[in-house]
N, C-alpha and C positions, 0 to 999 in steps of 0.2 A: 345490402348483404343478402345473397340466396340465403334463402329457408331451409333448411337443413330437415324440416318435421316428419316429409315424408321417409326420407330416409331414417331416420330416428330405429337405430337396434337395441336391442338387453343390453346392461351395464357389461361395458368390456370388461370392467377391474372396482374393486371397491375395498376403500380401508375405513373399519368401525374409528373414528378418529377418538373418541370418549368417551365414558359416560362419568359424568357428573354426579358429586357427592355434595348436596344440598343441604348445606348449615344453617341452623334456626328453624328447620322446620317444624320440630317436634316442642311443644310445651314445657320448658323451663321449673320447677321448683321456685320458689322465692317466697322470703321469710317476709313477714309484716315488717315495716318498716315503724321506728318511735315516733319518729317524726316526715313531715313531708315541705318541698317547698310548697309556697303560695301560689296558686293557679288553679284555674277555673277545673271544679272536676268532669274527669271525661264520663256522659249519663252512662247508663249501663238500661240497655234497650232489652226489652223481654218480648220479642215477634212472636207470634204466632207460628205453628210451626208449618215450615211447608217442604212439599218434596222436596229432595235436593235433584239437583241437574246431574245428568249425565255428563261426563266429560267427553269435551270434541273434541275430534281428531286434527290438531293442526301440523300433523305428519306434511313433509314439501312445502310447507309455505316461506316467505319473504317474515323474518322474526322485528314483531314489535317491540322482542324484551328488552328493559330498559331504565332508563330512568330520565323524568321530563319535567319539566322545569319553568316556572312563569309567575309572574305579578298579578294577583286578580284585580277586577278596577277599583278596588278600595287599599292595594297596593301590600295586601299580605303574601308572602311565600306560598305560592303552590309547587308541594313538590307529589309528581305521580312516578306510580311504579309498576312496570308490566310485564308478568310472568305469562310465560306459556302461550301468547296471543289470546289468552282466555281467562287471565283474571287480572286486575285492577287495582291498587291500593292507594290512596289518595291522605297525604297530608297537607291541612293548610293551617301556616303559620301566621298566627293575625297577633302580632307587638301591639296594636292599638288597645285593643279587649283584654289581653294577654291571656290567649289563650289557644291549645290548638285542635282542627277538628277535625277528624279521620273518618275515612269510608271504605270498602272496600265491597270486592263485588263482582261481576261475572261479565267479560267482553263478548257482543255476538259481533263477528265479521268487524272490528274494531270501535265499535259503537257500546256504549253505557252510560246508565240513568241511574245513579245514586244518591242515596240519603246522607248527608255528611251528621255527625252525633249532635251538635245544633241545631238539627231539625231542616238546613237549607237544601236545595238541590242541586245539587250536579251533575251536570252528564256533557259528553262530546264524542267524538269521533277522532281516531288516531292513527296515524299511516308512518310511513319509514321518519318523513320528519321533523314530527311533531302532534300534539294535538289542539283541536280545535272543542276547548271549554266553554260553556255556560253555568255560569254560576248564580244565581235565581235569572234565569239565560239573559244576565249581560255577559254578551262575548267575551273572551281573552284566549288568548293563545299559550301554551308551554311547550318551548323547544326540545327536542330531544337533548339530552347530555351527552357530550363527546365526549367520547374513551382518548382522544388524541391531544397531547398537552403536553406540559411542562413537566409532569410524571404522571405516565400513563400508567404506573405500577399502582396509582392510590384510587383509580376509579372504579368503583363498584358498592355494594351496600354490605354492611358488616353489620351481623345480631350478635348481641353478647349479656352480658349481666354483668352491673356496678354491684361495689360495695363499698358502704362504712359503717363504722361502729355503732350507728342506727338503723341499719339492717343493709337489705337487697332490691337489686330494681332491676327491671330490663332495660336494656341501652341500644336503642339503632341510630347508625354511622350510616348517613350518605354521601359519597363524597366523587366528583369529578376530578379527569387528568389535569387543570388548571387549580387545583385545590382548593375548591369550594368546598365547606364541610356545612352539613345539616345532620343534630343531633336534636334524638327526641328519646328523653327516657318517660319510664311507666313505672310508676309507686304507686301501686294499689292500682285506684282508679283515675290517678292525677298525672296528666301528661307537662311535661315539661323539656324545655329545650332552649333551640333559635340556630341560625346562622352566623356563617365568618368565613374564617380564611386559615389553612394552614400554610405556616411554611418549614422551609427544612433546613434543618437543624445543620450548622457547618463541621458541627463535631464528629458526627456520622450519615453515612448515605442514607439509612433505613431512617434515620429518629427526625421527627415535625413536631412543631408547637402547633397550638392555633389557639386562635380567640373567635366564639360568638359573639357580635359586639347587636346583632339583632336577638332580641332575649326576652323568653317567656318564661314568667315564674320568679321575675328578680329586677332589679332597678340600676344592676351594674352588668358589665360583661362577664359571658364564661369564659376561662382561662385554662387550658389543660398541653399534655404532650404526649405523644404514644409513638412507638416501634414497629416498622411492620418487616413481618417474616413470613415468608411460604403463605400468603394469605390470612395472617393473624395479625390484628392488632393488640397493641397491649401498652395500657397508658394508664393516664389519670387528668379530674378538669375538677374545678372547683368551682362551686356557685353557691346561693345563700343558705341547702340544706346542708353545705361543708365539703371535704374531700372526697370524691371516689375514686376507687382504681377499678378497673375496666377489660376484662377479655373479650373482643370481637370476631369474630370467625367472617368469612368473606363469603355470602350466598354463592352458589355454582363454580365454589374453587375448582377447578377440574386437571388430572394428569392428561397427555394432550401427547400426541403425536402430531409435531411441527409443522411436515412439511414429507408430500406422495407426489411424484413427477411421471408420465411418460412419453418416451421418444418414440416418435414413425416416420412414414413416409403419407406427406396430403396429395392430393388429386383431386380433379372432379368426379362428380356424380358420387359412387359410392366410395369414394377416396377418402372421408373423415377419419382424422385422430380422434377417437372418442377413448376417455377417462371415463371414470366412475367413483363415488364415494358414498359412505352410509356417514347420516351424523345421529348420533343417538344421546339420551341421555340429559337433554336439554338445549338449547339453542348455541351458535358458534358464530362468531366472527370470522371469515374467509376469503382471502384473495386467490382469485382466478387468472392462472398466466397462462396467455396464448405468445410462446417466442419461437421466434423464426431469425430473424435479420441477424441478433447479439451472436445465435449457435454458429456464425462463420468465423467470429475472432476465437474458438473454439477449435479452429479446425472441419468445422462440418459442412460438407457440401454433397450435394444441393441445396442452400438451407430456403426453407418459404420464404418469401420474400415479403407477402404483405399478409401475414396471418388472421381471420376473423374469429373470434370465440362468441357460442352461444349455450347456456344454462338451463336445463329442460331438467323438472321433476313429472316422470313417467312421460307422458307426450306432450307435456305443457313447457311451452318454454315461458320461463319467467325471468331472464335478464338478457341480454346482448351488447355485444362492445367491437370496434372495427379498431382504431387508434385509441390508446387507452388512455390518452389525455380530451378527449373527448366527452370523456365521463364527467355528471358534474360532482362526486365525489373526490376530482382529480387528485386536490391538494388531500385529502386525505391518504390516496393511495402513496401519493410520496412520504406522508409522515406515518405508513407503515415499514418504510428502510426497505423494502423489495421489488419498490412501482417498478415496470420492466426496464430497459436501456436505452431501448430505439423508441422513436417516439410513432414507427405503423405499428409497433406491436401491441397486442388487445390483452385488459384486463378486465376484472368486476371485482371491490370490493363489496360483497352484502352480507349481508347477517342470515342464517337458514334456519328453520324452524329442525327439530328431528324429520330425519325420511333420506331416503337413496336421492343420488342430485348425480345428472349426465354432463360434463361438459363436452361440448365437441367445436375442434376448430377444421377450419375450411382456410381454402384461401382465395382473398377476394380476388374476381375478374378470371376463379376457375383455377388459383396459380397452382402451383406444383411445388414440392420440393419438400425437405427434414423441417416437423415444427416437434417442439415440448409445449406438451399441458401440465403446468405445477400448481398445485393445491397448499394454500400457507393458511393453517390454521392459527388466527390471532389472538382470543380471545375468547371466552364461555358468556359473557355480561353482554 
């Protein structure tokens, strides 16, 4: 595929697609609770104090945000979480101990070394997919968690706060599109939870049971059900401190404009279709369409005949695609319901950090003729 770099001009066209209203971020209230389940308490560490870091710009970058997933070698739950490409959150669920131990911490250039509250260390390196953990450095790996499954509407991490009649606690939900659920609530200083499975409920579209049947804090499973609406969960699970009911808010719920297309005329040399887009406000899931071929059952002719798309933030191009089954995200692009028609025409689906992003198609061998660049906003997680 030519290089399109030197030619590279100012954004044709740019749609702000979001910004992002980020739930759980702000500190919670919560009453003392009478009683707590049984589990190892989480210590409560008193550092020294040190500057705090400036926050880095990861304006145009390829987004790590996420949630990743793995067995350490002693076969506990690691589950990591990655905001911003610049900060870290690490839970690990160890049933043996029963107990679980959290870190959190600061990414440079996708790389972190942190102290889990058991005093152990962790650190790895993290890229689109997956990361590469040590944990007192025996290796393990955790894979990134796919948005694409059996309901892609229950993927992402939900903060909220339980209640029963012996007080209040904070409650985080993580859960992927194949409905893996990982719950970890906080009483006081005492964490508690585990893993399972939901499934959905034949009474209603929106309503899931699930059971943790991996379980910290208790000698039986957790059993509960909740509803989701517009990004809110809202249920109830039962475990040995008794009943809660449960509101969750969805981190980086966001209102979202869909989907920005434009039509031209491609050439060579200075002949590019170049689009444009701003994404602000937190990180986005995005399919990139370069079509040519599908715009003749359309009526449109000239249409490109073999269209190439390439992805440049400011002069850096950071993705490219000729045939869009080509990509090894392929199968993914088809379980977005938009992959293109014809199998020369070019996509990218990737995840983008905040920052203007150029796409521009060309056509391979120089071609000529009508292509559309469309932009499908999938996702904020």
């Amino acid at each position: 595929m030519k290089s399109t770099t030197k030619h590279l001009t100012r954004l044709a066209c740019a749609a702000a697609l979001c910004a992002t209203t980020a739930y759980g971020s702000e500190p919670l209230p919560f009453a003392t609770p009478a009683a707590t389940p049984s589990a190892t308490p989480r210590p409560t560490a008193s550092p020294a104090a040190t500057p705090t870091p400036a926050p880095r710009d990861t304006r145009g970058q390829v987004s790590l945000r996420g949630l990743y997933q793995g067995l350490t070698p002693s076969g506990a739950t690691a589950m990591f979480y990655i905001e911003g490409n610049a900060k870290l959150q690490a839970h690990i669920l160890d049933t043996v101990n029963q107990a679980i131990h959290v870190a959190e911490g600061e990414l440079t250039n996708g790389a972190f070394s942190l102290t889990l509250s058991n005093g152990e260390n962790i650190s790895g390196t993290a890229s689109e997919a997956g990361i590469a953990v040590a944990l007192n450095r025996v290796p393990f790996q955790a894979s990134r968690v796919s948005i694409f499954g059996a309901d892609m509407k229950l993927g992402g991490r939900y903060f909220g706060v339980a209640h029963n009649p012996n007080g209040t606690s904070r409650v985080t939900l993580q859960m992927d599109a194949n409905r893996n659920v990982v719950l970890v609530q906080e009483t006081g200083t005492t964490l508690t939870g585990g893993s399972g499975k939901a499934e959905p409920s034949q009474a209603a579209s929106n309503r899931f049971t699930f059971t943790l049947d991996r379980v910290i804090g208790g000698n039986s499973p957790v059993t509960g059900s909740f509803t989701l609406s517009d990004g809110v969960l809202e249920g109830s699970f039962t475990n040995p401190a008794g009943t809660f009911t449960f509101t969750s808010h969805k981190k980086a719920l966001a209102n979202r404009l869909a989907n920005i297309s434009t039509r031209g005329l491609v050439g060579p040399g200075q002949g590019q279709l170049i689009g444009g887009f701003i994404i602000t406000g937190g990180p986005k899931l995005v399919l990139i369409r370069a079509v040519g071929p599908s715009l003749a059952a359309a009526g449109v002719s000239p249409a490109l005949a073999d269209p190439a798309l390439e992805l440049f933030s400011g002069s850096t191009m950071i993705g490219s695609n000729d045939n869009w089954k080509n990509n090894e995200n392929a199968a993914q692009i088809v379980s977005t319901g938009v992959a293109p028609t014809n199998d020369v025409e070019a996509a990218l689906l990737v995840r983008l950090e905040e920052g203007a992003y150029t796409p521009v198609v060309t056509g391979t061998g120089d071609g000529n003729g009508i292509a559309l660049v469309e932009i499908y906003e999938l996702g904020s997680e």
